[in-house]
Structure formats: C-alpha cells, structure tokens
C-alpha positions in Angstrom: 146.1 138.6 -76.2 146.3 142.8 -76.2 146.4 144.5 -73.7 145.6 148.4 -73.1 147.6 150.7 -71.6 145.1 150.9 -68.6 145.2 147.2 -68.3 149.1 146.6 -68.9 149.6 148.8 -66.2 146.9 147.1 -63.9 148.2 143.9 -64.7 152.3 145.2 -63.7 150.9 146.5 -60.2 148.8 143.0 -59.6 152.0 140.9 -60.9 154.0 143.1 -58.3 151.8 142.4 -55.5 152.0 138.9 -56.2 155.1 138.7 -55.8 155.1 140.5 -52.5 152.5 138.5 -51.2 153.0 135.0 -52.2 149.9 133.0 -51.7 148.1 135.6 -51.3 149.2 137.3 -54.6 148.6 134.4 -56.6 144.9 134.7 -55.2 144.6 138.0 -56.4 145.9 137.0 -59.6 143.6 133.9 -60.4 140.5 136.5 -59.7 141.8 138.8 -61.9 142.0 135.7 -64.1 145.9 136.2 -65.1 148.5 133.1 -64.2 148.5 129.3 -63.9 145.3 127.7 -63.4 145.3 126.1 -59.3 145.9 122.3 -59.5 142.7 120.5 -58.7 142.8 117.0 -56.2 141.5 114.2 -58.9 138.7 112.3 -57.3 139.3 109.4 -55.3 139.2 106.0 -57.1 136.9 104.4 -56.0 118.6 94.8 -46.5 116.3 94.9 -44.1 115.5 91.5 -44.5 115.5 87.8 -42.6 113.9 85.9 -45.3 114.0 85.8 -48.4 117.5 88.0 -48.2 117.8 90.9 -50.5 119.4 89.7 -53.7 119.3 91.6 -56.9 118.8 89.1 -59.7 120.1 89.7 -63.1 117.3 91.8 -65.2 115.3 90.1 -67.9 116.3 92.7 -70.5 118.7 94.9 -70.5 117.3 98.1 -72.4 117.0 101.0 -70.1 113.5 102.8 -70.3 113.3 105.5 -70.7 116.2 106.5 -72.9 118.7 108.1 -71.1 118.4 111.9 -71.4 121.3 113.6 -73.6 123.8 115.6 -71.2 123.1 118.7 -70.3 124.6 121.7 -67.9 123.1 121.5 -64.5 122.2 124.6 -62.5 123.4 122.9 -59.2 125.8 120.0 -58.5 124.1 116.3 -58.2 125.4 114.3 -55.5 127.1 111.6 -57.5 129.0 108.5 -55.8 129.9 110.0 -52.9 127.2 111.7 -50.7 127.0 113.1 -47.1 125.0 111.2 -44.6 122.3 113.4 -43.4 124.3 115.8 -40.9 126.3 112.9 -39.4 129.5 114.8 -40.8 130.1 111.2 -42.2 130.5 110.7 -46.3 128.9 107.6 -47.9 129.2 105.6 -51.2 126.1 105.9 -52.8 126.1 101.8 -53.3 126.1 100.3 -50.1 126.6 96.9 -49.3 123.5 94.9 -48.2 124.1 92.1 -45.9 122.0 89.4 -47.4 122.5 87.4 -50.7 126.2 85.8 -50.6 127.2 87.2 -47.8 125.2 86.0 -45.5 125.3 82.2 -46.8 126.4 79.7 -44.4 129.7 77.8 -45.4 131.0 80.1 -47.3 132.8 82.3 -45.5 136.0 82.1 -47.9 134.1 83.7 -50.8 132.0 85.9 -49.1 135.2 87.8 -47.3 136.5 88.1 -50.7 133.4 89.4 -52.2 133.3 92.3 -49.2 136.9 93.5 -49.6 136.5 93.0 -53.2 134.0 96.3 -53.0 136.1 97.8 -50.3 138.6 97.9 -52.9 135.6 99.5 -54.9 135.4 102.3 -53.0 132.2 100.8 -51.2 131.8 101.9 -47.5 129.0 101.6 -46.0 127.4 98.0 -44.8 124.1 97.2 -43.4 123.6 93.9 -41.3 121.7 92.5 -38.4 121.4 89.1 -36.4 118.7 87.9 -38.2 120.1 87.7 -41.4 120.9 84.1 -41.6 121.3 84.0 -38.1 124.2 86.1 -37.3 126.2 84.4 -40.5 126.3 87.4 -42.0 127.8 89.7 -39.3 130.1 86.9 -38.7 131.7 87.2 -42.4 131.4 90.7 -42.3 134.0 90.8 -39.5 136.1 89.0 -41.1 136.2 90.4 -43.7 136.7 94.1 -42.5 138.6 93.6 -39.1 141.9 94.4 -40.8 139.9 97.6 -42.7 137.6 98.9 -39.9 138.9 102.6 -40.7 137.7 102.0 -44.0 134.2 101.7 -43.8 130.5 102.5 -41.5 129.0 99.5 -40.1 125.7 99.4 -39.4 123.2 96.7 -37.5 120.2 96.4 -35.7 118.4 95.1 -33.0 114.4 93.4 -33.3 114.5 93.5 -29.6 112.1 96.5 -28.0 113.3 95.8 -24.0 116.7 97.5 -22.9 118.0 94.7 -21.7 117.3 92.8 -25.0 118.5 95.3 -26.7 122.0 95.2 -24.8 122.3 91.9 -25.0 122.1 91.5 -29.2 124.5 94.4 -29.6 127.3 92.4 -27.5 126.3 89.4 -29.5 126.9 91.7 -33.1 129.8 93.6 -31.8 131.4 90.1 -31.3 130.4 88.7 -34.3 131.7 91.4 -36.3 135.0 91.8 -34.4 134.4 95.6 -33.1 134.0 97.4 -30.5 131.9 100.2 -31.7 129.3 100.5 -34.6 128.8 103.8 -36.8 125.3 103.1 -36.5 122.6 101.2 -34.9 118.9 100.8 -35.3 115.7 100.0 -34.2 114.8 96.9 -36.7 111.5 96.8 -38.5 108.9 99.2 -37.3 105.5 98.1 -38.3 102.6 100.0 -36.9 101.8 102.3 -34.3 101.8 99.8 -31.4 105.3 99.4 -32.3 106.2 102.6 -32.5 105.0 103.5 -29.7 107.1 100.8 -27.8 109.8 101.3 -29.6 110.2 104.9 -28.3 109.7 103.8 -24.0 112.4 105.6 -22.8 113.0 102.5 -20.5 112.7 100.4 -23.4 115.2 99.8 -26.9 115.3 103.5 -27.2 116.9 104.3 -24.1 119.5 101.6 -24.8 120.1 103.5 -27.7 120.9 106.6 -26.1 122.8 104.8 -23.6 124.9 103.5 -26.2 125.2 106.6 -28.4 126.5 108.5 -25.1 129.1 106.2 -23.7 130.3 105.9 -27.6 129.5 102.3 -28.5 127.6 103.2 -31.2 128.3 106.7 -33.2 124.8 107.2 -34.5 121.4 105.7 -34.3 118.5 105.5 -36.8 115.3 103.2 -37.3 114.2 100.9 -40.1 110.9 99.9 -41.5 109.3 98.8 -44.9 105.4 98.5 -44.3 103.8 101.9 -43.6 105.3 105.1 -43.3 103.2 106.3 -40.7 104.7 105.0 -37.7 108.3 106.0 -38.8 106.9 109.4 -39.2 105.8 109.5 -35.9 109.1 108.3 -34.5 111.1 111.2 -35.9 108.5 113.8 -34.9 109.2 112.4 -31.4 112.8 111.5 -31.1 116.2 112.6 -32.6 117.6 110.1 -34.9 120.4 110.3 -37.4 119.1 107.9 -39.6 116.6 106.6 -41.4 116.4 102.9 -43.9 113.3 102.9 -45.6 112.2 101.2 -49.2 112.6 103.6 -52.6 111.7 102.1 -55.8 109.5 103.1 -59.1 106.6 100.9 -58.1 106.5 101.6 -54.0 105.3 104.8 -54.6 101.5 103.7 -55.9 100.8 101.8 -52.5 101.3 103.6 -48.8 104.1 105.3 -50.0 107.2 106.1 -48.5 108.7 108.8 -51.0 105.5 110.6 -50.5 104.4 109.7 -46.7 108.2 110.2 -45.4 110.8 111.3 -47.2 110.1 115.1 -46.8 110.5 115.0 -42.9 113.5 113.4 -43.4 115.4 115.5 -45.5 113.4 118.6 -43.3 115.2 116.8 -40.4 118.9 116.3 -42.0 118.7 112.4 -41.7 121.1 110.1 -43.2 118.5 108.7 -45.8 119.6 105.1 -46.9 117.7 102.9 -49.5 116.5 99.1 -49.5 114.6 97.6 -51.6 115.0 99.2 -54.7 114.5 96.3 -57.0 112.0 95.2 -54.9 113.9 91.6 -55.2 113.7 91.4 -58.6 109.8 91.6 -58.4 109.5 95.3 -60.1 111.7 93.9 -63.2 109.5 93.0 -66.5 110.8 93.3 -69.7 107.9 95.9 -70.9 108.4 98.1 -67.8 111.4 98.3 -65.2 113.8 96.2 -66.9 116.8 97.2 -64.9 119.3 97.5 -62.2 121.1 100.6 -63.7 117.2 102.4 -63.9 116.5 101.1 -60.2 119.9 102.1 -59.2 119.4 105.9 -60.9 116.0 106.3 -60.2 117.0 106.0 -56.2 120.0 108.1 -56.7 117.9 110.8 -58.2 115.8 111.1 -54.8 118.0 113.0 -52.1 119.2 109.9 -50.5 122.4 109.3 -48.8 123.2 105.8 -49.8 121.2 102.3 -51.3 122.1 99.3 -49.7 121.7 96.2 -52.2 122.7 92.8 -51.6 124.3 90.7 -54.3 124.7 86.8 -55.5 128.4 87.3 -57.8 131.0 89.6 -58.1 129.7 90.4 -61.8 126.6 92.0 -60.4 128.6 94.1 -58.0 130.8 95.4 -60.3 128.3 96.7 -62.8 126.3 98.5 -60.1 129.3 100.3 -58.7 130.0 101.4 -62.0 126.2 102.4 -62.8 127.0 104.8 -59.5 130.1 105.7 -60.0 128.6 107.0 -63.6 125.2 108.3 -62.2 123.5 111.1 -63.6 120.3 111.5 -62.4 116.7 111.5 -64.6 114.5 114.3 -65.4 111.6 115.1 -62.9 109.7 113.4 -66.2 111.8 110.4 -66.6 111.3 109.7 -63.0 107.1 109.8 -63.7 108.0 107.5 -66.6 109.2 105.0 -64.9 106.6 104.9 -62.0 104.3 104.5 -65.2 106.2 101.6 -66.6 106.5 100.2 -62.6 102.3 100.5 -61.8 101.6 97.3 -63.3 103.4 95.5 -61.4 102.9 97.5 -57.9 101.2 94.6 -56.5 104.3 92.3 -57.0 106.5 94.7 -56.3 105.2 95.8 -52.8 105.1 92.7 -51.7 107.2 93.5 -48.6 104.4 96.1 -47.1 101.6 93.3 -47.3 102.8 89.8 -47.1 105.8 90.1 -44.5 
C-alpha cells in the first residue's frame, strides 16, 4: 500500500494516539481501518397435543420444492438458530423439543432420557409439555432427563384447567413430575372459541392463577395455546398481557381460518414469544407432488418471524437431521413461500385436520 504525505502523517499521529490510549487507540485505529482486525467470539456449537401426539414421520420423497434459491447478500440479518423470545429477554433454539412422540411413551423412560439430553447436547433448549400428554409420562421423562441440566434449557407446560384452584393444583402435579420448582413458562392449554376465551381470562379463574404464579416467581412467563380458530386468541391478547403465544404454522394452514393471517401480526405488534406446532401437520401436509419435506416445513416456519417450532420426534435420526436443517436455515423468498402454499392447497383439507376434527 502508498501512502501520501498527508496520509503518512495522519496515520503517525493516529498510531501515537494509540499508543497513548490503549483500548481506546486501537478503536480509533480499526475506524480508520489501519491495524489487526478485532477477534470475533465463534458461535456456540450447538405439541399441543393429547392424542395422536405430534410425531414427524419420515417424508415420502425427499426432493425439496421449490429448489432452493442460490445465495445471495441480504439487506438485514435473518434470525438463524438462535432467536430471541418475543421480549422475554430469553434466547431460544429455533427447533424446540415437542413433548409427544418418544418422549412421552410409557416404558421407556431409559431411551427417552437419552433422546432429550441427546438434543441438549444439540444445542436444543426449549421444551414444550403438559399433563395430558400420555398422562403426565412425558413430564415425568422430561425431568429426568433435565434435572441435572435445568440451567440449560426453558421448560414449558400447561394447564386444560379454567378454575384457579384447578389450575394450582396441575402445576404442583407438573412441577413434581418434572423435578422443578419453577417453570420458564406456563400456559393456558387449548383455547377453542370465544366461550372459552372468555373464561379463560376470569380474573378469578386460570388467569388469575397465572398471575399469581408469574408474581410470586413460580413461573417466569405465561402465554396461551390454541390450534382451531384464531379469533379467540386474538381476543385474549387484545385483553391481557401475555409473553407468549403457541399457535400452528404450516404451508397448508393458511387456506382454512388462518393463523398466519388471522394472528400472527398482533403478535409480533405485541413482542410475543411466537412458538410453532404443527408444522408438518403430522405428516398429513407431506405428498410427494407437493410438500414433500421436513427441511421445507422446517424453513418455511423459520422464514415467518417466529421464535421457536416445537416438533416431536419417533428416533434420534429424525432429530438430528432437523437440527441440522436449522442450524443451516436460510430462509425462502416472499415467492418461494407462495409456492409452497400452492403445492400445500391440495391437501388443506388433510392437513388442517386439527382445526375441524379435534
């Protein structure tokens, strides 16, 4: 490199100060683009359901469609693997554990503690549960599995019950179960119309258990859950402060009473913690001449501004492919995501099963 005079003797005063200043010098001098590039930190290593539980089942194809786009620059940063949970303060793996599928099957608590440390070790840490998945089994192996590792990840449950005593009751129930005594979050279970809603938010009811909870420090954050309409979920937030919000994302959900267009706007207007279920609809959205995918499920969630997608899983093998689709994740093009809602319409019916038939 040359230098001119003017800038040899601009770059002898900004040396000299940089030696006088220390830190602060070698600031100066990295705007001024002259010394040793700053060492940069490498990045760490890294289902609202009763019945049937939410297992992803292996694809029947593997070819992605669309093709994935080539790489390109970006004019802002995508949330990759690691994403912050609405304003909670809190950082989530964009794969969360879903506590359905192997882990919640009875007898088999062996391999279903090795399966959850197994994606702790992943990087993996956020886990979604509640009593009613296999009848507490799966809060039970959850505890075991994480008791030694608590700091390591957010644990989340649920209560069905609307009554504050009811309420009070299943969170002793899960808090024993899973060998805590606090939960990062809890919430209401399964909001299905209006009526429900509108019971859910008594004051004297589940919600003011909630609160009660939230203040004394039992539970860290509290959220709600629902997977048939929208509607009453909306009206929920406009009425109460939550932190979170669970709520099904998928290609095909979004031709029948959507919740990407019926609710996902007040929740990102609102700073929720936005977690995803049902994004593979249990397998019923796959067909070889559409969806064919867990990696295009996977992306096509990650692509919408949510915090985290719970799945549940039946092996090891399919766990370790979708932390690597995540932990690769770039997200599709605003047409890529219509393509796919294309290739998921025929199949709508199938796929939103869960908003008509449970």
């Amino acid at each position: 490199m040359r230098f001119t005079r003017g800038e040899f003797i601009k770059l002898g005063i900004v040396a000299f100060v940089g030696l006088a200043l220390g830190g602060l010098g070698r600031y100066l001098l990295r705007l001024l683009g002259v010394g040793p590039e700053p060492e940069v930190e490498p990045e760490p290593e890294e289902p609202e359901v009763t019945d049937p539980p939410e297992v992803e089942p292996e694809p029947p194809s593997p070819d992605p469609k669309p093709e994935p786009r080539e790489e390109q620059e970006e004019e802002e940063e995508t949330p990759g693997w690691e994403r912050e949970l609405g304003a909670t303060g809190e950082r989530v793996s964009l794969l969360g554990l879903g506590g359905a599928g192997l882990i919640s099957r009875a007898g088999r608590e062996d391999e279903a503690v090795e399966f959850i440390q197994r994606a702790l070790d992943l990087g993996v840490n956020y886990i979604d549960t509640a009593p009613t998945y296999a009848d507490g089994v799966s809060e039970r192996h959850i505890g075991a599995a994480v008791r030694e590792r608590r700091d390591e990840v957010l644990l989340a449950s649920k209560t069905l019950d609307r009554s504050y005593d009811g309420t009070m009751r299943l969170i002793e129930e899960s808090l024993e179960r899973l060998q805590t005594d606090y939960l990062d979050l809890y919430q209401l279970h399964g909001i299905e119309d209006r009526e429900d809603a509108e019971k859910a938010l008594d004051g004297d009811g589940a919600l003011g258990a909630l609160r009660r909870l939230r203040e004394e420090g039992t539970v860290r954050f509290i959220g709600i859950t629902g997977h048939r309409d929208p509607e009453p979920l909306r009206l929920m937030l406009q009425e109460e402060d939550f932190d979170c919000v669970l709520m099904p994302l998928n290609p095909a959900e979004v031709h029948f009473n959507s919740f990407r267009d019926g609710l996902l706007d007040l929740a990102v207007e609102q700073q929720l913690g936005i977690i995803a279920m049902k994004v593979a609809a249990y397998g019923r959205l796959f067909h070889p001449d559409g969806v064919s995918s867990m990696e295009q499920s996977l992306r096509y969630v990650g692509t919408l501004p949510i915090s985290t997608a719970v799945v549940g899983h039946d092996s090891l093998q399919q766990l370790e492919d979708n932390v690597q689709t995540c932990r690769d994740f770039s997200p599709y093009t605003e047409e890529e995501m219509r393509q796919l809602e294309e290739l998921a319409e025929p199949r709508q019916k199938e796929a939103n099963f869960y908003k008509t038939e449970w």
